[in-house]
C-alpha positions as CSV (number, residue, x, y, z in Angstrom):
1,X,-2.4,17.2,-2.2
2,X,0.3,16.3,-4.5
3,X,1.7,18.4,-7.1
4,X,2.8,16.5,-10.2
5,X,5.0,18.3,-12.3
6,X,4.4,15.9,-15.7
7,X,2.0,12.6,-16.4
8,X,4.8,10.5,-15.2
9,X,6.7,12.6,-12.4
10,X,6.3,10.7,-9.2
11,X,4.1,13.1,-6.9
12,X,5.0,14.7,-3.5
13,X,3.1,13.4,-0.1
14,X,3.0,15.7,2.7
15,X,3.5,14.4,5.9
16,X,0.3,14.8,7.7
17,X,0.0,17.8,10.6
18,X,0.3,16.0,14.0
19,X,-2.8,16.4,15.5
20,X,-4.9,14.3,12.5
21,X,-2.4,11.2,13.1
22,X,-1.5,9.0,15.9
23,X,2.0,7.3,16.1
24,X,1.6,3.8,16.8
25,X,4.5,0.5,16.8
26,X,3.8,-1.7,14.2
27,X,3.4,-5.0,15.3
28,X,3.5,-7.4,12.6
29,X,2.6,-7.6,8.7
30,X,-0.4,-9.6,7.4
31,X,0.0,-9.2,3.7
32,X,1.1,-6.6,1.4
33,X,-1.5,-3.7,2.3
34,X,-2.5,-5.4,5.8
35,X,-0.7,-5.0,8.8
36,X,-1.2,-4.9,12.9
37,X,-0.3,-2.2,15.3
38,X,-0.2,-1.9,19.0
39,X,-2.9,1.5,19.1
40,X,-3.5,2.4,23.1
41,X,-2.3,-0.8,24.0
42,X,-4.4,-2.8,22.0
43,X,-3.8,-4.4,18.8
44,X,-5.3,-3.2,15.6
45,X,-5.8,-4.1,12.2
46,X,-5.1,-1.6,9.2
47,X,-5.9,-1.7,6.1
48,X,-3.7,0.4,4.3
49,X,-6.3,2.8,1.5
50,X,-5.9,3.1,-2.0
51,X,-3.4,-0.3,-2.8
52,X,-4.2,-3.8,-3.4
53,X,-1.8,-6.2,-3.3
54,X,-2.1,-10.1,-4.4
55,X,-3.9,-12.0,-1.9
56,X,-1.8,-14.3,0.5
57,X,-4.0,-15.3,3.5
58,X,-7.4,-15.0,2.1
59,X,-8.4,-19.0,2.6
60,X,-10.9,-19.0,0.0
61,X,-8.4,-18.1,-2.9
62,X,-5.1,-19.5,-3.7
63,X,-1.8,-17.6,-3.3
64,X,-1.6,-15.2,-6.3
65,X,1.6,-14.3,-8.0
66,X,3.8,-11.6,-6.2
67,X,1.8,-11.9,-3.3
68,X,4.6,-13.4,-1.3
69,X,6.9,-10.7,-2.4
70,X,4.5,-7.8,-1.9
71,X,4.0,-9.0,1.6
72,X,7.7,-9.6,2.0
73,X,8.7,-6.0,0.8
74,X,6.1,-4.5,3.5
75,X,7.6,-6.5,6.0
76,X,10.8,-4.8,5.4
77,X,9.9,-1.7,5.1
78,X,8.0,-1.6,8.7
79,X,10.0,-4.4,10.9
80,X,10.2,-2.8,14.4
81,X,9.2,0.6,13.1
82,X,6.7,2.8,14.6
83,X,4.3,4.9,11.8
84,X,2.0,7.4,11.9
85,X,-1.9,6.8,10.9
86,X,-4.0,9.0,8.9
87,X,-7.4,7.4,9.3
88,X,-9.7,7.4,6.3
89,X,-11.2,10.7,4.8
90,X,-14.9,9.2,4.6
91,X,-17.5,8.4,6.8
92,X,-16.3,4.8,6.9
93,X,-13.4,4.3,9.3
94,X,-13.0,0.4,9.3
95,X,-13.9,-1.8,6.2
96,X,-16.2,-4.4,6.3
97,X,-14.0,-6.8,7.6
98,X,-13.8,-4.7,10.5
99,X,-10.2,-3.4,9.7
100,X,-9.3,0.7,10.2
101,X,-8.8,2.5,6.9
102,X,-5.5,4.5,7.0
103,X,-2.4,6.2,5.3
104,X,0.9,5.0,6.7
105,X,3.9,7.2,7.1
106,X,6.9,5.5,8.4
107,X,8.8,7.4,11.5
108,X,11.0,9.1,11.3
109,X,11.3,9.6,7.0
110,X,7.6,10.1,6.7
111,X,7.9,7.5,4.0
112,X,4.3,7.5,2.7
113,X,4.0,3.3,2.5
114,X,0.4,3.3,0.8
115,X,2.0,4.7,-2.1
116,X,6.0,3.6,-2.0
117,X,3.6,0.0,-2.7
118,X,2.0,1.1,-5.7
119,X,5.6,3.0,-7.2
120,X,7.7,-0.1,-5.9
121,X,5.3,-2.0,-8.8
122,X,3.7,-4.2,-5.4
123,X,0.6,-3.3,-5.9
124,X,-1.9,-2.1,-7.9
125,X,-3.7,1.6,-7.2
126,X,-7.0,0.2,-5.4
127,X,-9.9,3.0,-7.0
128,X,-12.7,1.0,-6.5
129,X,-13.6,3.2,-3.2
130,X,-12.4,7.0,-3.8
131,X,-9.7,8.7,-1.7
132,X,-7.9,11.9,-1.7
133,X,-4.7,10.7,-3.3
134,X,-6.3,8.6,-6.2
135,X,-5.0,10.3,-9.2
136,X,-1.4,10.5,-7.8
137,X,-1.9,7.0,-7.2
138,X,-2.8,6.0,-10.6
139,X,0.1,8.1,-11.5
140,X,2.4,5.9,-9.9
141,X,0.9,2.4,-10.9
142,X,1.5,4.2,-14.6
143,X,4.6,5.0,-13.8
144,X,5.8,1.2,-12.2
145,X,3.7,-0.4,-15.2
146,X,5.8,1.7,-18.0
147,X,9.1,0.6,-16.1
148,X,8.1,-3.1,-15.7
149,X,8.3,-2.7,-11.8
150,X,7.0,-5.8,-9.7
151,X,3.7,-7.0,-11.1
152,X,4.4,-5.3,-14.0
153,X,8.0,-6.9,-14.4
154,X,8.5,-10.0,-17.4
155,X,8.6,-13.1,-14.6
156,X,5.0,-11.9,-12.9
157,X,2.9,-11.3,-15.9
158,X,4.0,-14.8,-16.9
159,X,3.1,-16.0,-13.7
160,X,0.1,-14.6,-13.7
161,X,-1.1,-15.4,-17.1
162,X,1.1,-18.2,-18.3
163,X,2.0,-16.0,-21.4
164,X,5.6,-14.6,-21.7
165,X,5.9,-11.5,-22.9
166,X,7.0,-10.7,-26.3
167,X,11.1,-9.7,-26.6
């Protein structure tokens, strides 16, 4: 588990061991914290745990603000990559949607993508389900909220509320 050092500090993420992972080619982004892998030759779709982005592709709600970006920053970050997945901790392994629960780690920097979202200010730390990482995770959406990150940044919160912020 990660090890902050303050209430801000930006926690450590081991790399899971290699036997609870599988290493898998990403095949294309869906959204911000949505994305499809090839898994033993068939594709899959991951729902990344603990981080909600702003919808995109849900057809029963509008486009919400910084959804395109969220979605465009996961893009780059795993165009052509291969990562490794750390399926879900609980007894659930796919959502209801029928999408598996996982941490992402980008090969070969083991970036941790789950939460590089929610410091990046991308996304919002999702705690509605509990996972093993949630604290760190609000630690990080503190974090990219106190530096107006992203959502958190002067042109989003006016998008999203029609209210600018005070100078």
């Amino acid at each position: 588990l990660p090890v902050p050092t303050s209430r801000l500090a930006v926690p450590r993420f081991p790399v899971p061991e290699a036997e609870s992972v599988s290493s898998v080619s990403v095949k294309r982004v869906i959204d911000g914290d949505t994305l499809v892998v090839i898994a033993d030759g068939v594709d899959t779709t991951v729902r990344l745990i603990g981080v909600d982005t702003p919808e995109t592709v849900d057809p029963r709600k509008p486009v919400q603000a910084y959804g395109e970006e969220a979605s465009h920053f996961l893009r780059n970050l795993l165009a052509g990559e291969e990562v490794l997945l750390e399926d879900s901790e609980g007894p659930d392994k796919l959502d209801k949607y029928g999408r598996r629960l996982c941490y992402v780690y980008r090969v070969p920097d083991g970036l941790f993508v789950n939460a590089e979202i929610v410091r990046q200010g991308y996304g919002h730390a999702y705690t509605k389900y509990p996972f093993k990482f949630l604290e760190a995770f609000r630690q990080l959406e503190e974090r990219a909220r106190t530096s107006e990150k992203g959502l958190w940044g002067p042109q989003p919160f006016l998008e999203r509320t029609g209210v600018p912020l005070a100078p």
